[in-house]
HTML snippet that shows the backbone in 3Dmol.js (N, CA, C, O; Angstrom):
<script src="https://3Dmol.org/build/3Dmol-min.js"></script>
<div id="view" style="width:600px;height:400px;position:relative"></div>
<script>
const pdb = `
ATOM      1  N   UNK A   1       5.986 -25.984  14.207  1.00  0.00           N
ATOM      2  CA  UNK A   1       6.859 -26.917  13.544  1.00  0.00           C
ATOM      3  C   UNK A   1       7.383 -26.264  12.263  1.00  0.00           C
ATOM      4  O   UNK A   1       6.752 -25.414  11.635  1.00  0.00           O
ATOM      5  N   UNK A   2       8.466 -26.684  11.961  1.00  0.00           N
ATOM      6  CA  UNK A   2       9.198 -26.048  10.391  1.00  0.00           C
ATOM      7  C   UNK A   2       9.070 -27.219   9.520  1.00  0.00           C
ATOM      8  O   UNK A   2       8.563 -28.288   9.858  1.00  0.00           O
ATOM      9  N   UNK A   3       9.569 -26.937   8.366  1.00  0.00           N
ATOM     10  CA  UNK A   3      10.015 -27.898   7.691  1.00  0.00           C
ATOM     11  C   UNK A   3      11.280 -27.508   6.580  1.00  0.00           C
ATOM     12  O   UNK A   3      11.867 -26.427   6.634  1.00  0.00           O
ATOM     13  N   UNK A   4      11.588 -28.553   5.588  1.00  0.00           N
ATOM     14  CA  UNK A   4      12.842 -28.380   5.172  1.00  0.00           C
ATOM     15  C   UNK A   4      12.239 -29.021   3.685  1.00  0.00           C
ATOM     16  O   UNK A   4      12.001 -30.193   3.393  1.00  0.00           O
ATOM     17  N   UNK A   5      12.123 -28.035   3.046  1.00  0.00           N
ATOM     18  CA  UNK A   5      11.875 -29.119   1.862  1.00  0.00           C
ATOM     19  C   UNK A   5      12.820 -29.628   0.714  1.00  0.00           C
ATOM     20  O   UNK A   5      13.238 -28.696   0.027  1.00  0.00           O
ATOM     21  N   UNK A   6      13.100 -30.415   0.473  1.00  0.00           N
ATOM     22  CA  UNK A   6      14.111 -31.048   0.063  1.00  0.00           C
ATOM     23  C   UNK A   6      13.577 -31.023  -2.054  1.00  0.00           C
ATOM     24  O   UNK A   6      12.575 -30.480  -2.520  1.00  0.00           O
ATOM     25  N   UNK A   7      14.485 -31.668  -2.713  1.00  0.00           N
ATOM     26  CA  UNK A   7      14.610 -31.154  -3.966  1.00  0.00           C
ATOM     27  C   UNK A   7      13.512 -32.214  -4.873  1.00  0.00           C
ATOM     28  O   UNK A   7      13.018 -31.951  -5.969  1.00  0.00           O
ATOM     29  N   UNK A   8      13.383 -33.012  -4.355  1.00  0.00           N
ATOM     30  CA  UNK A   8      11.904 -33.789  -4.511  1.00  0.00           C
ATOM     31  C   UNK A   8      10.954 -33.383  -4.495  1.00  0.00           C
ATOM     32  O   UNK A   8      10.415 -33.189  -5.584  1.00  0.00           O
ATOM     33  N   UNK A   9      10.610 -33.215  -3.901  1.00  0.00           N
ATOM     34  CA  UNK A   9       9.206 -32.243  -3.037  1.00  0.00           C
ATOM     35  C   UNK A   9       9.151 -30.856  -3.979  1.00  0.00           C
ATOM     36  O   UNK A   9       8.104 -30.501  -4.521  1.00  0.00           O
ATOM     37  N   UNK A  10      10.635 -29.987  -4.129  1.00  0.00           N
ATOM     38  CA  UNK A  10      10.379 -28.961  -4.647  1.00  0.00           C
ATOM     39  C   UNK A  10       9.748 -28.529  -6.263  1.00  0.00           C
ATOM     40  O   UNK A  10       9.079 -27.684  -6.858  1.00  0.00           O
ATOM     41  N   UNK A  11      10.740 -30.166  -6.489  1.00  0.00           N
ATOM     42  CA  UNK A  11       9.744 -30.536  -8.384  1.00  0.00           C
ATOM     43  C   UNK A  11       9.062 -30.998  -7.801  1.00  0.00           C
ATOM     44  O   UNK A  11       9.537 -30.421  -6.823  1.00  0.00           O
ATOM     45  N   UNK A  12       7.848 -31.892  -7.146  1.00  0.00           N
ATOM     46  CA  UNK A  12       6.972 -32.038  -7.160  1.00  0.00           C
ATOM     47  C   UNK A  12       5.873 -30.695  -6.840  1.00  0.00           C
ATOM     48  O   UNK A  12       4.656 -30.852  -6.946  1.00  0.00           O
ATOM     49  N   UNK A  13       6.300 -29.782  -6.562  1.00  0.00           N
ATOM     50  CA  UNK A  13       5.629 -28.183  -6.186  1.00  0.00           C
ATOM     51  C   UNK A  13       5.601 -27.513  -7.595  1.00  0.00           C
ATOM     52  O   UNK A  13       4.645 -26.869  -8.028  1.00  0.00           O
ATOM     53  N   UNK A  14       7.139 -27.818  -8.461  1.00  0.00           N
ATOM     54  CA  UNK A  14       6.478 -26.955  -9.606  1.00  0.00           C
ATOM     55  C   UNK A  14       6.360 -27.381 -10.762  1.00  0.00           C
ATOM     56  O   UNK A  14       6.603 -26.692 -11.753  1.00  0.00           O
ATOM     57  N   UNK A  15       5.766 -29.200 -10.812  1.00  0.00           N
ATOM     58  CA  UNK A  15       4.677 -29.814 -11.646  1.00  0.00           C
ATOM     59  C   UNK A  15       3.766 -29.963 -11.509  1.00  0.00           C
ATOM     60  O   UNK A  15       3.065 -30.660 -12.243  1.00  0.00           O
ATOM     61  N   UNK A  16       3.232 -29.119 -10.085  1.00  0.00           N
ATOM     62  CA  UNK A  16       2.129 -28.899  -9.209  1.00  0.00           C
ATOM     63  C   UNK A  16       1.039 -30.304  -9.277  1.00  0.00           C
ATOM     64  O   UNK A  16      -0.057 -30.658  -9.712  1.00  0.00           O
ATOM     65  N   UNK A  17       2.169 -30.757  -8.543  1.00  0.00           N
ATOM     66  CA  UNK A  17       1.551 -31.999  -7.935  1.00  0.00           C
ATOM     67  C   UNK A  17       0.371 -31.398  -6.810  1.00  0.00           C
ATOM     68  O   UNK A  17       0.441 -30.514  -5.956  1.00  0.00           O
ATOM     69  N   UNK A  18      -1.035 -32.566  -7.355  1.00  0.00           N
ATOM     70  CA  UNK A  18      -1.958 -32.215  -6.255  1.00  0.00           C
ATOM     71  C   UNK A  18      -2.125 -32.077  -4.792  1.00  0.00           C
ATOM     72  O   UNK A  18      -2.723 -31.170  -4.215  1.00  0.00           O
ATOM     73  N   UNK A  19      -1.290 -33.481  -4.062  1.00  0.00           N
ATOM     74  CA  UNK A  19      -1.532 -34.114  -3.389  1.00  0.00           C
ATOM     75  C   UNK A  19      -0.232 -32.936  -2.266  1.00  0.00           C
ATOM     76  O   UNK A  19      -0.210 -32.370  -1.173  1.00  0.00           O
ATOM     77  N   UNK A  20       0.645 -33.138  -3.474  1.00  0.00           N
ATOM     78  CA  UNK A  20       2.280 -31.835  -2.301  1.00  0.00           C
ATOM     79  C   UNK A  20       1.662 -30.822  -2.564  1.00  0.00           C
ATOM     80  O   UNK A  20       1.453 -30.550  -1.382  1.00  0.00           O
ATOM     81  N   UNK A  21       1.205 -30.055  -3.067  1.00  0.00           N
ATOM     82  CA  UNK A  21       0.753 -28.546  -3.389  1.00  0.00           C
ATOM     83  C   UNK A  21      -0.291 -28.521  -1.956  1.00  0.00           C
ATOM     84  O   UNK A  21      -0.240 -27.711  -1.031  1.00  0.00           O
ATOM     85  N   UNK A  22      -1.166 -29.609  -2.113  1.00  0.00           N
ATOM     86  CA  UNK A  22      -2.285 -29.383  -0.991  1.00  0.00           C
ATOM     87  C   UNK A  22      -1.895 -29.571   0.225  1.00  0.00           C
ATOM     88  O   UNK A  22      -2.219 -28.689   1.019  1.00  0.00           O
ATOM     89  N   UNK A  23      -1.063 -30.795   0.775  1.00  0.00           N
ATOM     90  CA  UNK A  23      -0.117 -30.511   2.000  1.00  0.00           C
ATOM     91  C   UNK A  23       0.702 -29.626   2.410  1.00  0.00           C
ATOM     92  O   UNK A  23       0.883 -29.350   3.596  1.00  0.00           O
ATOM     93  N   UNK A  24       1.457 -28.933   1.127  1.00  0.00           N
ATOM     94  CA  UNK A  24       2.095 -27.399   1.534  1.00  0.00           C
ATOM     95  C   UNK A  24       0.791 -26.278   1.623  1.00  0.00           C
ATOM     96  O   UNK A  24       1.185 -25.250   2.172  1.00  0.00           O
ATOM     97  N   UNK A  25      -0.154 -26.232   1.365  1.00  0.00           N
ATOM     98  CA  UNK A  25      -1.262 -25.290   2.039  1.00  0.00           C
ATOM     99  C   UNK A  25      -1.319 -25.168   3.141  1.00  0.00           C
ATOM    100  O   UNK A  25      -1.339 -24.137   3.813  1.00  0.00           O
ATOM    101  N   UNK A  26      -1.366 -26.689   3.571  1.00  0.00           N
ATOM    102  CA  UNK A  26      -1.707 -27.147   4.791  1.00  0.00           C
ATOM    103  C   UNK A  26      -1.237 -26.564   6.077  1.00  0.00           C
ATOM    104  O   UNK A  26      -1.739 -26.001   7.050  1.00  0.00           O
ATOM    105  N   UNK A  27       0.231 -27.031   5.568  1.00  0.00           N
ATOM    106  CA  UNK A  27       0.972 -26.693   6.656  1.00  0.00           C
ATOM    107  C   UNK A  27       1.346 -24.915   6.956  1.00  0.00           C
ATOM    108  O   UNK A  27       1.657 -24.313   7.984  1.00  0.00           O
ATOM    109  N   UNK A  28       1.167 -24.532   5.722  1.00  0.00           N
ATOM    110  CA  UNK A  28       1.201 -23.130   5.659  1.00  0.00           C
ATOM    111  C   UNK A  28       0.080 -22.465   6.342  1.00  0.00           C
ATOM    112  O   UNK A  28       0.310 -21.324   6.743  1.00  0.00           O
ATOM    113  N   UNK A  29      -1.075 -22.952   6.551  1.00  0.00           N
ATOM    114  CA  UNK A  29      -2.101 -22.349   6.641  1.00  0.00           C
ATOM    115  C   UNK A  29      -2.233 -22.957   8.395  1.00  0.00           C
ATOM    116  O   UNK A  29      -3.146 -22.402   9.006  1.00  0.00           O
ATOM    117  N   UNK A  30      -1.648 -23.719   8.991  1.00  0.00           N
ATOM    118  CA  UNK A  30      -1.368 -24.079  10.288  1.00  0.00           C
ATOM    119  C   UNK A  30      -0.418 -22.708  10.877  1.00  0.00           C
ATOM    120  O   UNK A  30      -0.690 -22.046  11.879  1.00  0.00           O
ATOM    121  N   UNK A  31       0.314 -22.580  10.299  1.00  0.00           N
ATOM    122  CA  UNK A  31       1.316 -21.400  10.767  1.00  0.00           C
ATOM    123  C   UNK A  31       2.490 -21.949  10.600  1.00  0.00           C
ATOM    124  O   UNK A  31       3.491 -21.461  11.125  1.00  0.00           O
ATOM    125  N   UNK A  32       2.528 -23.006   9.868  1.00  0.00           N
ATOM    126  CA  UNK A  32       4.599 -23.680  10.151  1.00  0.00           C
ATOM    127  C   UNK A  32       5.391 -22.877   9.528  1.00  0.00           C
ATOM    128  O   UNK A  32       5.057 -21.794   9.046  1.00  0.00           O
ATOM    129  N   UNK A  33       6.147 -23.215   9.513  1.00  0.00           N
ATOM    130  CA  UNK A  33       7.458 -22.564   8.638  1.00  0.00           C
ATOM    131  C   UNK A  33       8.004 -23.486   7.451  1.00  0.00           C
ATOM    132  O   UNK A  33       8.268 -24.649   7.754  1.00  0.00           O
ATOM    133  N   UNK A  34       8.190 -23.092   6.172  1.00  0.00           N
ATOM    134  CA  UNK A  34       8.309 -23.823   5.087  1.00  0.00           C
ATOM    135  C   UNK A  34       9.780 -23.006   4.613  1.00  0.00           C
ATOM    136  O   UNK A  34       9.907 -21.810   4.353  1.00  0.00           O
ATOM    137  N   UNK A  35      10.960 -24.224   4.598  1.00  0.00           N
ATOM    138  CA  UNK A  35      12.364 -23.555   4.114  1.00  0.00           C
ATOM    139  C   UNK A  35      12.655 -24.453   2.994  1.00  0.00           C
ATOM    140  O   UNK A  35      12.220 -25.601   2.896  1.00  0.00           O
ATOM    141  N   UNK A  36      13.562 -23.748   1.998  1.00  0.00           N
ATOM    142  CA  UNK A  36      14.375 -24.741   1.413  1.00  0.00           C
ATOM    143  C   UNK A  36      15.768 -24.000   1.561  1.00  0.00           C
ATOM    144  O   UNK A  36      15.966 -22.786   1.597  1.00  0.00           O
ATOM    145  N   UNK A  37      16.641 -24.989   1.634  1.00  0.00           N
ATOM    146  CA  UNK A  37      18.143 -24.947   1.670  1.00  0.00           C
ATOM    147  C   UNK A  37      18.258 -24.516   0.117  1.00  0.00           C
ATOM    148  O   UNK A  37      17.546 -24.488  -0.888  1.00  0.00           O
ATOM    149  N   UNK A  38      19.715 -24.163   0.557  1.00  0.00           N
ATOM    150  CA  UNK A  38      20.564 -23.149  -0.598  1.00  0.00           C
ATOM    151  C   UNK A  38      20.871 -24.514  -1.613  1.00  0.00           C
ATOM    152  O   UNK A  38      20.829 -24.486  -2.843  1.00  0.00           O
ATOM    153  N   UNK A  39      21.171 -25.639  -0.812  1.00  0.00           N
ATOM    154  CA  UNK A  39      21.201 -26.379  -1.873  1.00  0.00           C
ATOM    155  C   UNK A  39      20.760 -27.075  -3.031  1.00  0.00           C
ATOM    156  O   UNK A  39      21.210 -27.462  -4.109  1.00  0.00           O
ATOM    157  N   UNK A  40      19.120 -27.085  -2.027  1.00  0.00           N
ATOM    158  CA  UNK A  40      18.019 -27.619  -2.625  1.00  0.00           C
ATOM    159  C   UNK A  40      17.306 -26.644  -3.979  1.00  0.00           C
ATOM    160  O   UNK A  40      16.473 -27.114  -4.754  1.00  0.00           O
ATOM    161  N   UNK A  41      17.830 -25.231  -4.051  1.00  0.00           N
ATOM    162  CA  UNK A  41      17.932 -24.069  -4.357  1.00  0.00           C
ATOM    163  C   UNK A  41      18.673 -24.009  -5.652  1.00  0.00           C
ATOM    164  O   UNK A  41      18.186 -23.593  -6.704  1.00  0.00           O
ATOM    165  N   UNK A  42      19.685 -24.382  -5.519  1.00  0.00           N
ATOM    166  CA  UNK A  42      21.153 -24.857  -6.469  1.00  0.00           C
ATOM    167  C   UNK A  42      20.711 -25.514  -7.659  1.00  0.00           C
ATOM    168  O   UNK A  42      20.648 -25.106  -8.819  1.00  0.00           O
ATOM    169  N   UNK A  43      20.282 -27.117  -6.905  1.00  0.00           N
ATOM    170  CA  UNK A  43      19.666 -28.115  -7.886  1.00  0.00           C
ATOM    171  C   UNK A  43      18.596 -28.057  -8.830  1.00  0.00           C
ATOM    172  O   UNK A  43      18.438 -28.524  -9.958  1.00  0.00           O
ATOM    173  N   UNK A  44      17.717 -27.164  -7.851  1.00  0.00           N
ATOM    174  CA  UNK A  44      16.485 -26.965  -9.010  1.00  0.00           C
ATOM    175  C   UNK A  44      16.856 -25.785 -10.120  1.00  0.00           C
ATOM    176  O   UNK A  44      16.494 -25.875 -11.293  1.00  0.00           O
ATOM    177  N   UNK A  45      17.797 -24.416  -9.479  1.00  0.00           N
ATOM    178  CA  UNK A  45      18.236 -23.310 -10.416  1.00  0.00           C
ATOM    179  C   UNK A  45      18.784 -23.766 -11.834  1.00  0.00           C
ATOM    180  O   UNK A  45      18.555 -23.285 -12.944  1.00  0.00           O
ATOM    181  N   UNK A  46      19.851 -25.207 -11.330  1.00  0.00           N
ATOM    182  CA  UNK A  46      20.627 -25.461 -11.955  1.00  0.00           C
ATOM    183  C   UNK A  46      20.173 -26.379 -13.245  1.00  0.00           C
ATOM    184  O   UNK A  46      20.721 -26.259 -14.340  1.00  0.00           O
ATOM    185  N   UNK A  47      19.015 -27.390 -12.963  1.00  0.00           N
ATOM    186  CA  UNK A  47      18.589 -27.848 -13.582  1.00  0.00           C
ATOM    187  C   UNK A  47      17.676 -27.084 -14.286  1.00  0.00           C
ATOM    188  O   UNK A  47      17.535 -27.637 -15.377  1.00  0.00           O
ATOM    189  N   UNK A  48      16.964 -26.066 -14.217  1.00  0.00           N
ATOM    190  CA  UNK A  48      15.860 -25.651 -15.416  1.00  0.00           C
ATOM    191  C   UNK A  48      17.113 -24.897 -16.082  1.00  0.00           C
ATOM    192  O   UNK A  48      17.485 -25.562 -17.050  1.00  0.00           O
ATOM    193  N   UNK A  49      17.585 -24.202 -15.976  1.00  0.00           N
ATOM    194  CA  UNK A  49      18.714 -23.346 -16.576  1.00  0.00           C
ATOM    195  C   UNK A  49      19.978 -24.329 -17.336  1.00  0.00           C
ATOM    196  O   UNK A  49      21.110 -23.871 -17.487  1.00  0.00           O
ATOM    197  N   UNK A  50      19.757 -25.148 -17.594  1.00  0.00           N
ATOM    198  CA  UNK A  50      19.958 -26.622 -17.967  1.00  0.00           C
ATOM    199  C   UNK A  50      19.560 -27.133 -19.242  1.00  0.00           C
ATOM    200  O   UNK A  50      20.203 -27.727 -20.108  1.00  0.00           O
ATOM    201  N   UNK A  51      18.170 -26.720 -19.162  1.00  0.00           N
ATOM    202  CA  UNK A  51      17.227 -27.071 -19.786  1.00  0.00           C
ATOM    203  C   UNK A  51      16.531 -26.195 -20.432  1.00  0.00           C
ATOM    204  O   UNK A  51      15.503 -26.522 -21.025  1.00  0.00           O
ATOM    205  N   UNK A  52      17.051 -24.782 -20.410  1.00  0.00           N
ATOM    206  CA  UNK A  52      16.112 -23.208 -20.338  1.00  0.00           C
ATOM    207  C   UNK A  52      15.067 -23.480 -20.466  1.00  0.00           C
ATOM    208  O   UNK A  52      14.601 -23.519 -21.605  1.00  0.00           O
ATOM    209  N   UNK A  53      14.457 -23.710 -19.603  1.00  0.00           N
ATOM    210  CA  UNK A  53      13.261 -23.812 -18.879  1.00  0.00           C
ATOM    211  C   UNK A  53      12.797 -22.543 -18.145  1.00  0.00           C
ATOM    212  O   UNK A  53      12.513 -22.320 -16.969  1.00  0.00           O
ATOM    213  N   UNK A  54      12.824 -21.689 -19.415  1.00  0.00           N
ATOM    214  CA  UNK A  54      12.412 -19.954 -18.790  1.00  0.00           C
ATOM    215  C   UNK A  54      10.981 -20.040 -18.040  1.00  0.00           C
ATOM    216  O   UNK A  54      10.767 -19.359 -17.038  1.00  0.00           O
ATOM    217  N   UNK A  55       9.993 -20.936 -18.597  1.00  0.00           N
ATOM    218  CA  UNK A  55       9.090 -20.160 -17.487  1.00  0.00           C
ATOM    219  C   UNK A  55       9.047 -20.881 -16.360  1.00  0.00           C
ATOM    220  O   UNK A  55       8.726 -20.353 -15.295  1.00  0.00           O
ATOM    221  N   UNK A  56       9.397 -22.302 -16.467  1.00  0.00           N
ATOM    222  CA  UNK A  56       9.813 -22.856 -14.835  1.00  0.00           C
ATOM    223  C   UNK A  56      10.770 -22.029 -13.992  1.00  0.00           C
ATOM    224  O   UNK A  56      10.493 -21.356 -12.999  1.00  0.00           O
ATOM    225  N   UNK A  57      11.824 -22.189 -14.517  1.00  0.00           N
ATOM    226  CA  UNK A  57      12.462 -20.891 -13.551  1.00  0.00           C
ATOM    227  C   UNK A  57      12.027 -19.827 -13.265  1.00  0.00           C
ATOM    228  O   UNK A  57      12.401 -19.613 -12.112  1.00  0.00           O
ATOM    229  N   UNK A  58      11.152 -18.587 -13.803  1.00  0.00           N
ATOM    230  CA  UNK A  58      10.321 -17.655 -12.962  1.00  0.00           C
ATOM    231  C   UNK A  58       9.529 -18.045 -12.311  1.00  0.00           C
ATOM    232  O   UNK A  58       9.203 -17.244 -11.435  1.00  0.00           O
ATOM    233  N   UNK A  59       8.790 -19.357 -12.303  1.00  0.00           N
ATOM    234  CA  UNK A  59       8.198 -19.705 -11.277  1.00  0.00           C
ATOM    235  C   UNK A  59       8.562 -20.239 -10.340  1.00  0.00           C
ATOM    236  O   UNK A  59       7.947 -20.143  -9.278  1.00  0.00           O
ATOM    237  N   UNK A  60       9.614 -20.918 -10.469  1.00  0.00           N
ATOM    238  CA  UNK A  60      10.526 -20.707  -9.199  1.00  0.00           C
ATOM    239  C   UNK A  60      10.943 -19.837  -8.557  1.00  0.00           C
ATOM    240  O   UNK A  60      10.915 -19.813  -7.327  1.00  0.00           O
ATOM    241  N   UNK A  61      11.309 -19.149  -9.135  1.00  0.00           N
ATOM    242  CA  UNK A  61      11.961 -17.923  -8.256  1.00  0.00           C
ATOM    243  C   UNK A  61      10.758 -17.276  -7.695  1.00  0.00           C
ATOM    244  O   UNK A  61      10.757 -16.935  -6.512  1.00  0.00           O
ATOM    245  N   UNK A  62       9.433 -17.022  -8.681  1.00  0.00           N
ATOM    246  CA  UNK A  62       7.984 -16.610  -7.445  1.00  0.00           C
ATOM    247  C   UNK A  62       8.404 -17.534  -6.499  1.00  0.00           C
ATOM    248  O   UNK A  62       8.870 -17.148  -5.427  1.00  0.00           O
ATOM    249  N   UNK A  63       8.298 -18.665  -6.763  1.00  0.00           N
ATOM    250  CA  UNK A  63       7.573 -19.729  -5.337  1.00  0.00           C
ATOM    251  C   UNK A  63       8.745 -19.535  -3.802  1.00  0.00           C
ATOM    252  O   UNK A  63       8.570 -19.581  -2.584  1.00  0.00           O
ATOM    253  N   UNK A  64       9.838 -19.327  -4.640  1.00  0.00           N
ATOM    254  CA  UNK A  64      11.301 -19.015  -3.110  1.00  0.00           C
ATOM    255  C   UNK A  64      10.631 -17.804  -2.459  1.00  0.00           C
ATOM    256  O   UNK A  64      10.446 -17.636  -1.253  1.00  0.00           O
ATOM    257  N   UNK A  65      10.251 -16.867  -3.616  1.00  0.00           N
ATOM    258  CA  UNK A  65       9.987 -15.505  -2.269  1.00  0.00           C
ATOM    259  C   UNK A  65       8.821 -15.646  -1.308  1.00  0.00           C
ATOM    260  O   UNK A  65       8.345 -14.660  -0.744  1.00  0.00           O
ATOM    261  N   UNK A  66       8.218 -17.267  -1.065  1.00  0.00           N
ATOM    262  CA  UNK A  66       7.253 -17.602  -0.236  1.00  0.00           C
ATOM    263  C   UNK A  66       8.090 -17.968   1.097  1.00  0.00           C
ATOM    264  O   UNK A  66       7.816 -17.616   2.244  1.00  0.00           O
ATOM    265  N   UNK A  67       9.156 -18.744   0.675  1.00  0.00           N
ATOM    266  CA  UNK A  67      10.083 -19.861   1.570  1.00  0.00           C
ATOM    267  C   UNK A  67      11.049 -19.048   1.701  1.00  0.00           C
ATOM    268  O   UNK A  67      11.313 -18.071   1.000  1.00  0.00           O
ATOM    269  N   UNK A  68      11.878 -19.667   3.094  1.00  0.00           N
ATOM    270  CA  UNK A  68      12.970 -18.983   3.517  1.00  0.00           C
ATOM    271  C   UNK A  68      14.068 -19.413   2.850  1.00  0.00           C
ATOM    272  O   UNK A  68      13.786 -20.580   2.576  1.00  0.00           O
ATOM    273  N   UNK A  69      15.473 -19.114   2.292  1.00  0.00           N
ATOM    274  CA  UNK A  69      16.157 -20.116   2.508  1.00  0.00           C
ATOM    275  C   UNK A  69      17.344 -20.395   3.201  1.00  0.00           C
ATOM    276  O   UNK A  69      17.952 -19.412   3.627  1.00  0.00           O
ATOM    277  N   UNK A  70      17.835 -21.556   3.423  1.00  0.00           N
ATOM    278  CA  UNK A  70      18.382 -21.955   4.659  1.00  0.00           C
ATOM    279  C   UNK A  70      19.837 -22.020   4.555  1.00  0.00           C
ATOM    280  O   UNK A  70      20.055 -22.620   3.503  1.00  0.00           O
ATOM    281  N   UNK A  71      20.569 -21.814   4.920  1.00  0.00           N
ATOM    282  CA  UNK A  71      22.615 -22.073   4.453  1.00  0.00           C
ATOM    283  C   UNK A  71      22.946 -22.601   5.661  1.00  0.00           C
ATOM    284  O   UNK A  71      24.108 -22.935   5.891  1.00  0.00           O
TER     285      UNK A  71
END
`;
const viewer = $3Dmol.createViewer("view");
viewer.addModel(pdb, "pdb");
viewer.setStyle({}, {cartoon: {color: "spectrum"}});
viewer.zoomTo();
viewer.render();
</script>
């Protein structure tokens, strides 16, 4: 199974929410596939850079080179 993670989910990944952090293990550790779209990509870039939110944004950009992303 894949999934698509959408721009919710993706701030909830890097306020490292317990409960999404531990279900994205999950599914990672099943073998799925974990994507985010270019858009979903956009929104979060766009918003810390917004906000210069320098070290959220490098940690974003770690956390994409986990996930595919999708166009």
């Amino acid at each position: 199974m894949a999934y698509l993670l959408d721009t919710n989910t993706a701030t909830y990944l890097l306020k490292k929410k317990l409960n999404v952090n531990n279900g994205l293990i999950e599914v990672t550790r099943r073998g799925d596939e974990v994507f985010i779209s270019c858009i979903t990509y956009y929104e979060i870039k766009r918003g810390l850079i917004s906000i210069k939110a320098t070290r959220q944004l490098a940690d974003f950009h770690e956390s994409c080179t986990d996930y595919t992303k999708q166009e």
